[in-house]
C-alpha positions as CSV (number, residue, x, y, z in Angstrom):
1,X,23.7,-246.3,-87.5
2,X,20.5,-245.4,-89.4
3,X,18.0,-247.9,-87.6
4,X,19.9,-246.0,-84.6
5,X,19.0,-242.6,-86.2
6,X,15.6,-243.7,-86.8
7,X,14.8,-244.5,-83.1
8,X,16.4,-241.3,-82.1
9,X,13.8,-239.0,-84.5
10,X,10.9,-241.2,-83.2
11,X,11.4,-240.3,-79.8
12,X,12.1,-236.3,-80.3
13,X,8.9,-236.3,-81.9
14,X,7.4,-238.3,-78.7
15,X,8.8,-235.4,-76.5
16,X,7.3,-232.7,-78.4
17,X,4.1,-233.7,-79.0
18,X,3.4,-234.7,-75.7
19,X,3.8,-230.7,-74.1
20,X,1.3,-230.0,-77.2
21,X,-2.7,-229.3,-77.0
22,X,-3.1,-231.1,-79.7
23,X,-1.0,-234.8,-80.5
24,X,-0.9,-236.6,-84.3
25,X,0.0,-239.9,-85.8
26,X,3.4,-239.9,-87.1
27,X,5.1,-242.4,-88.9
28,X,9.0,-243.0,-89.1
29,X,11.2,-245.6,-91.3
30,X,11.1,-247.3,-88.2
31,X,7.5,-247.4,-86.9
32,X,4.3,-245.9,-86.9
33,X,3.8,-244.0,-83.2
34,X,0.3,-244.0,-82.2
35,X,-0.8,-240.9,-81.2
36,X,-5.0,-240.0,-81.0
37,X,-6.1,-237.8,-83.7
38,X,-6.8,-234.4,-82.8
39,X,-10.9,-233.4,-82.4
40,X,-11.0,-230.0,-81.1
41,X,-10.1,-227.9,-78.5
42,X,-9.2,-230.7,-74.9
43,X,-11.7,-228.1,-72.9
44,X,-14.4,-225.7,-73.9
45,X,-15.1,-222.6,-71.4
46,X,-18.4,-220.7,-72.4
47,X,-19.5,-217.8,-70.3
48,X,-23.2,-218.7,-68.5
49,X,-26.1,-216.4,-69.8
50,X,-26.7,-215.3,-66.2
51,X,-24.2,-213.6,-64.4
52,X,-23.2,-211.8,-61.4
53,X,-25.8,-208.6,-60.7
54,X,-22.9,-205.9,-60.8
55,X,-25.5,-203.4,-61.4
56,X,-26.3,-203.9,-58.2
57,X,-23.5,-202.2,-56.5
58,X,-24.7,-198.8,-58.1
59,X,-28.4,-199.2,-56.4
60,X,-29.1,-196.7,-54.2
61,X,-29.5,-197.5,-50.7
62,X,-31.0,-194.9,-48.0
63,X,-29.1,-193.7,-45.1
64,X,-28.3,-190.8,-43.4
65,X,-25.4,-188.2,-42.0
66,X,-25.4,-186.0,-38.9
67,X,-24.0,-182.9,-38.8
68,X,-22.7,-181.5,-35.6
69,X,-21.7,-177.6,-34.9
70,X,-18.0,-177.2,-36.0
71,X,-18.0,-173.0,-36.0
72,X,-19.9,-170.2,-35.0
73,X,-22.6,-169.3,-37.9
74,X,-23.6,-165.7,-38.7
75,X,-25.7,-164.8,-35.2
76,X,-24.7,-165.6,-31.7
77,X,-27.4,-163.5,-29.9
78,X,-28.3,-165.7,-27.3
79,X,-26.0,-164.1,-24.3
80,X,-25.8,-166.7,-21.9
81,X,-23.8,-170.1,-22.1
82,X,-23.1,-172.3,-19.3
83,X,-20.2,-172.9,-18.4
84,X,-19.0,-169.3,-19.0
85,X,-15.1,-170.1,-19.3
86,X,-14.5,-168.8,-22.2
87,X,-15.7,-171.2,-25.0
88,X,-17.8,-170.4,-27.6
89,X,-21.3,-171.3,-28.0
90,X,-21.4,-173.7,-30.3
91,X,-19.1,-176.2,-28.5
92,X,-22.0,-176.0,-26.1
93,X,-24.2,-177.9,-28.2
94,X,-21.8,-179.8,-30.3
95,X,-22.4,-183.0,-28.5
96,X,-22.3,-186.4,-30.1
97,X,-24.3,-187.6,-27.4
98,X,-26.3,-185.0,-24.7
99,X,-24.4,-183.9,-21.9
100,X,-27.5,-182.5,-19.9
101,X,-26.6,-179.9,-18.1
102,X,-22.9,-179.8,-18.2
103,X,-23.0,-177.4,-21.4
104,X,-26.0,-175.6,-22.6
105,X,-26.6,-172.0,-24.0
106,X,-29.9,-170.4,-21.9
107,X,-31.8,-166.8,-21.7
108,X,-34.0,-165.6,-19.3
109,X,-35.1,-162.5,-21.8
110,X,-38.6,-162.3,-22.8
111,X,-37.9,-161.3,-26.9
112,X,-36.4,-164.0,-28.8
113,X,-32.6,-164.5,-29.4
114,X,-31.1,-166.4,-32.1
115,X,-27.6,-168.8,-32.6
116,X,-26.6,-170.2,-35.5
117,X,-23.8,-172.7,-36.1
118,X,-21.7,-173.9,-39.2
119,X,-21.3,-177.5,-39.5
120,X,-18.5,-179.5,-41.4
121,X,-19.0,-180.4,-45.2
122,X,-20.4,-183.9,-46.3
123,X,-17.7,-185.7,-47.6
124,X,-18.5,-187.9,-50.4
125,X,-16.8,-191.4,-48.5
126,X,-19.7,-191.4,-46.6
127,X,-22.5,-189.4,-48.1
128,X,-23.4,-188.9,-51.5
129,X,-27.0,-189.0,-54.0
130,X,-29.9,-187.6,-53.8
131,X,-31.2,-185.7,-50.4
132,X,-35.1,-186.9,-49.4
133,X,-34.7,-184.0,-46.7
134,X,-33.1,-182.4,-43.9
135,X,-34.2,-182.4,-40.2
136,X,-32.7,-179.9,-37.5
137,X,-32.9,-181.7,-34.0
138,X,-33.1,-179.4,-30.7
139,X,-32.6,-180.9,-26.8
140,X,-33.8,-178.1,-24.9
141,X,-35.6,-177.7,-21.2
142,X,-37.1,-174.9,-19.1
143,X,-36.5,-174.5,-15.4
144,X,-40.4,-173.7,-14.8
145,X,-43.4,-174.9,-16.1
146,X,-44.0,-172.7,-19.4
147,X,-46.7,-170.4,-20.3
148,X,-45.7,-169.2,-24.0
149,X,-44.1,-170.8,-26.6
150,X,-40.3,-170.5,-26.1
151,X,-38.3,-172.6,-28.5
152,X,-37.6,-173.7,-32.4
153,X,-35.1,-174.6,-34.8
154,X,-33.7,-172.3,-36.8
155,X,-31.5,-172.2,-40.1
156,X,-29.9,-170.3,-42.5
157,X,-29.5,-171.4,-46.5
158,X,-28.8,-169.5,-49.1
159,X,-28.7,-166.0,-47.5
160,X,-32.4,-166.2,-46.0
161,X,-33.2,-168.0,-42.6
162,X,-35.8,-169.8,-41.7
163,X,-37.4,-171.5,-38.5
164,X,-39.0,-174.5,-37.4
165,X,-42.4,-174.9,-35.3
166,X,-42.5,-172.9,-32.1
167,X,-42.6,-175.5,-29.4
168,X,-43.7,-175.3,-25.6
169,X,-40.8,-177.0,-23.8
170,X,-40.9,-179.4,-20.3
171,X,-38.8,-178.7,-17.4
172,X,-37.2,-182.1,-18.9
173,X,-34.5,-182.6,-21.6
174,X,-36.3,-183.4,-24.7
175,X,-35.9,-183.5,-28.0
176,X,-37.4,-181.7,-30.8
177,X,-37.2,-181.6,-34.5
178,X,-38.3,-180.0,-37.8
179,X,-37.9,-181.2,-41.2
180,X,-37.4,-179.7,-44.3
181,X,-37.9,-182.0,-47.5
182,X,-37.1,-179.3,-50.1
183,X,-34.9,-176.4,-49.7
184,X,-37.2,-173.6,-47.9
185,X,-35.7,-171.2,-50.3
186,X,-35.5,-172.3,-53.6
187,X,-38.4,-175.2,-53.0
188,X,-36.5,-177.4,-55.0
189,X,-34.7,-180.0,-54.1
190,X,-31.4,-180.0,-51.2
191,X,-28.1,-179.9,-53.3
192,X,-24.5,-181.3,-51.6
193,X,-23.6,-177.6,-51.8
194,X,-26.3,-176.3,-49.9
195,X,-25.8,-178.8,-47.1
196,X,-21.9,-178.0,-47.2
197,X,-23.2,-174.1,-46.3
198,X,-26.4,-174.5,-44.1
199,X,-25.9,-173.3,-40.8
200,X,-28.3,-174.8,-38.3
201,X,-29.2,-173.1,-34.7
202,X,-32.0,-172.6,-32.4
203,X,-34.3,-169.5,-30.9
204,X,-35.0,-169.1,-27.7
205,X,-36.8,-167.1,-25.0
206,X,-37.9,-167.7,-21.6
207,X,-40.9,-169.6,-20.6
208,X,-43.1,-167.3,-18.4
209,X,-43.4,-163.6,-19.8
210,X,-43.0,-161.6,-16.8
211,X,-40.7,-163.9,-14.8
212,X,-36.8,-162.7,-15.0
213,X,-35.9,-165.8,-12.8
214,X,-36.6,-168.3,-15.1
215,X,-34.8,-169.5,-18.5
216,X,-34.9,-171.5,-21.4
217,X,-32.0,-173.9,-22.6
218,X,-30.7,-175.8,-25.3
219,X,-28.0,-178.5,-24.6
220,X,-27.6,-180.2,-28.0
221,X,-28.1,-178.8,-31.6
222,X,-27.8,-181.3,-34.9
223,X,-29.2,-182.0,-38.0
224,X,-29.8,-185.2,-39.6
225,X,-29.8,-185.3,-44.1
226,X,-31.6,-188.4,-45.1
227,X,-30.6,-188.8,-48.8
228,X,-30.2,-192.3,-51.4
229,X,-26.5,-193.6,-52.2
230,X,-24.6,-196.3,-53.5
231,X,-23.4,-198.5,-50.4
232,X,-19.5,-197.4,-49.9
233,X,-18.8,-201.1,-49.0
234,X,-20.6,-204.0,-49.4
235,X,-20.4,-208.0,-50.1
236,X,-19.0,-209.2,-54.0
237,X,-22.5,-210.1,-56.1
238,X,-22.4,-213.5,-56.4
239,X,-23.7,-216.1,-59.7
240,X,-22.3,-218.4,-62.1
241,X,-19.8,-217.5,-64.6
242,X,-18.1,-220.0,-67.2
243,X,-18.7,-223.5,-67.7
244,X,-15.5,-225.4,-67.9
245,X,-16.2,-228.7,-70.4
246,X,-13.2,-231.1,-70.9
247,X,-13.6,-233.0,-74.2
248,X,-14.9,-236.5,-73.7
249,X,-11.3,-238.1,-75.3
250,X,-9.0,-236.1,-73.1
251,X,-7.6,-237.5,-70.5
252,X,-4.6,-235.1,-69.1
253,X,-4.5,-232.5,-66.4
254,X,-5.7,-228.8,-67.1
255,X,-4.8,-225.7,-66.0
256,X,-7.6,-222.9,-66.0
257,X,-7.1,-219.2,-65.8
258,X,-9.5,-216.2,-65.3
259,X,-8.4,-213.3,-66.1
260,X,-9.5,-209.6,-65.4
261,X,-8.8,-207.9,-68.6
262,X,-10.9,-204.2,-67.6
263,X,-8.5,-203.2,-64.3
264,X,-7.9,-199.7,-65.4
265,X,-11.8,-199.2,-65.6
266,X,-12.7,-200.6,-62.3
267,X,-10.0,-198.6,-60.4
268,X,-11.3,-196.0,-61.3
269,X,-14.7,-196.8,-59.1
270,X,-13.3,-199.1,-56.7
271,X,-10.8,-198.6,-53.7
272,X,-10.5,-202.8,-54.0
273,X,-12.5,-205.2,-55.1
274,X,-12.2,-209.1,-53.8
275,X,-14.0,-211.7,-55.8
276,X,-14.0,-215.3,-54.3
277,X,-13.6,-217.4,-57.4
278,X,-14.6,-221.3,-56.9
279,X,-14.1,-224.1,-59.2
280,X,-16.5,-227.3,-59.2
281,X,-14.8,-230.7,-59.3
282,X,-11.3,-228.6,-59.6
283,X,-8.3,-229.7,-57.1
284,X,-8.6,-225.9,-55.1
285,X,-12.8,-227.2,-54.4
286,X,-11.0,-229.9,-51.9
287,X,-8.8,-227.6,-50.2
288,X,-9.5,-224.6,-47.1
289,X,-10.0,-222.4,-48.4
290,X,-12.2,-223.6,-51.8
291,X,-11.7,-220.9,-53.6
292,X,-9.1,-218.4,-54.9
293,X,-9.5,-214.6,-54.4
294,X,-9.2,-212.3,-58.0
295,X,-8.2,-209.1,-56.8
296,X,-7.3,-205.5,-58.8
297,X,-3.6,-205.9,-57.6
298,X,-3.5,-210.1,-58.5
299,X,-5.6,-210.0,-61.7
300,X,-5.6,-213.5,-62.1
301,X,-6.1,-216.8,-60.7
302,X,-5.9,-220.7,-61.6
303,X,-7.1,-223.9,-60.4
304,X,-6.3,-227.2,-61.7
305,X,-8.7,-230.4,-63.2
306,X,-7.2,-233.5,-62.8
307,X,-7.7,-236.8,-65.4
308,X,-9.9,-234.5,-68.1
309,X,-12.5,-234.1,-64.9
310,X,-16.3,-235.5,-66.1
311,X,-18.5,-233.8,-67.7
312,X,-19.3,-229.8,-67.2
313,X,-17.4,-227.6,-64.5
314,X,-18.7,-224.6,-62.9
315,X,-16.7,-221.6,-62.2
316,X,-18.5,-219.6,-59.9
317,X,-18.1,-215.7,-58.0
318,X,-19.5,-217.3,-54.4
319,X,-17.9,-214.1,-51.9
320,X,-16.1,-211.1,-51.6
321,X,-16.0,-207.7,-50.4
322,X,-15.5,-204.3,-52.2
323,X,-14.9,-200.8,-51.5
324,X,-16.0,-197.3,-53.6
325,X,-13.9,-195.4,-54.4
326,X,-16.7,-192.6,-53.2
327,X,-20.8,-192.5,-53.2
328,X,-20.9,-190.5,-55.6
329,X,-20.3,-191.8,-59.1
330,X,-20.9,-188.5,-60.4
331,X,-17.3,-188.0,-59.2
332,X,-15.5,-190.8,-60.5
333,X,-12.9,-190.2,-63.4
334,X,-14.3,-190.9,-67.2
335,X,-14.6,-194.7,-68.5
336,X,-15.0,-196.0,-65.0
337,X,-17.5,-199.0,-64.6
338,X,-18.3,-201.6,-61.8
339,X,-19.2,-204.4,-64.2
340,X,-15.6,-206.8,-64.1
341,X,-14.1,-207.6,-67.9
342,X,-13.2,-211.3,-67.2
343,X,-11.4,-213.9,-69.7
344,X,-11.3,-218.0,-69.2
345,X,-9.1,-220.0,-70.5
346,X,-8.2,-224.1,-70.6
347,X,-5.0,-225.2,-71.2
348,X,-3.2,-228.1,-71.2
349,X,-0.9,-228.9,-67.5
């Protein structure tokens, strides 16, 4: 009964040191159980000193946003529009792309007449940074050959307007433009707000002084803002980002984990973020796909080394996609930051 109870206390032992990191030699009145020694930690994961450029996703990038009459501005002077069924003028020049002479707003008066137009307000999904300048674009035409001057752009910002170069028009659709780098008013820089109340428009009179017959039209009115943003969407930034080293005396399976410990943070800057997560020599590099994705709704992910692996494993970001939250990071709620938190760990399968 006690060699019986012995055997018994041996093999308990067995059971629970094998689910262990870490294994012992034990000895029982029975026999001695060999078991390897412990020497440290069975895998060692160490961040790499280079990794993934988040920075990077606040660079600014330049682009640009057209704005398109929405409303009628502060003047609607120039009388005629074409067709006359009862629209207003500024869905006369509101096309996306010109319509010719389908819809267009015309004189035939000698003294100059004046439209302006409101346009909708930037919205920070799409535009956002600083503002290099704003151009006011004009597609206008006479229906003779033109002896005076008989067209510009023309805005209002700020309370005060203020007009473009005076251009001789063609008896063919053209278009023609005048930029603004600073705000004509205050000579400093465009703000968000200013865009948000600018109303764009055009002046116009007819081509030949003394001729009644002729006039003077404008088919298309926009302006373009060129300004410097983050990208709203763009691909994951990709390096190196642990090395995964079994111990040379282990011999077992291992499970590894990353983690992404800083979610609350990173919502606040990013609508979703996808990193593509690949493991050298793990059992996930030999499947399709390689890799596993660490999302802000998953936030984690694990791959598997078989047999203790040899020698140093790579865990890598090699893809992925993310989204803003806006362009405009002047907007985001406190504590936000684009730089992922992320935690590896080893453990025994």
């Amino acid at each position: 009964m006690k060699k019986r109870l012995y055997i018994i206390t041996a093999f308990i032992l067995a059971l629970i040191l094998g689910g262990g990191i870490y294994a012992y030699a034990y000895t029982t009145g029975l026999e001695i159980i060999n078991i390897t020694e412990p020497t440290g930690d069975i895998a060692a994961t160490n961040a790499t000193a280079a990794q993934p450029d988040w920075e990077s996703i606040l660079r600014p990038v330049e682009d640009t946003e057209d704005f398109r009459p929405n409303a009628a501005g502060d003047e609607t002077a120039i009388w005629s529009l074409y067709p006359n069924t009862g629209e207003e003028h500024w869905e006369d020049v509101d096309d996306e792309t010109s319509d010719g002479d389908d819809t267009y707003v015309f004189t035939d008066r000698n003294t100059w007449l004046e439209d302006l137009y409101n346009t909708a307000n930037h919205s920070t999904q799409t535009a956002a940074g600083t503002i290099n300048y704003v151009d006011v674009y004009m597609e206008c035409r006479v229906t003779a050959n033109a002896t005076q001057l008989n067209a510009y752009t023309h805005i209002k910002t700020n309370g005060a307007e203020h007009d473009g170069t005076s251009e001789n028009l063609t008896t063919d659709y053209e278009t023609y433009s005048y930029s603004w780098d600073y705000n004509p008013q205050t000579t400093d820089n465009w703000t968000w707000d200013e865009i948000d109340a600018l109303q764009i428009g055009v002046r116009l009179r007819r081509p030949i002084p003394g001729d009644a017959n002729e006039s003077t039209l404008c088919t298309q009115v926009y302006t373009e803002v060129g300004f410097e943003a983050p990208p709203l969407t763009g691909n994951t930034p990709t390096h190196d980002l642990f090395e995964v080293t079994p111990h040379a005396d282990y011999t077992g399976d291992l499970v590894v984990n990353v983690y992404l410990a800083n979610t609350d943070n990173l919502t606040k800057a990013y609508k979703n973020l996808n990193m593509e997560l690949y493991l050298e020599g793990s059992v996930e590099a030999d499947k399709t796909p390689n890799y596993r994705v660490l999302t802000l709704e998953n936030g984690v992910v694990s791959f598997t080394i078989v047999d203790g692996g040899s020698g140093t494993h790579t865990l890598s970001v090699t893809g992925g996609d993310y989204t803003l939250t806006s362009r405009e990071p002047l907007e985001w709620e406190t504590w936000w930051t684009v730089t992922p938190e992320l935690y590896c760990e080893a453990r025994q399968r």
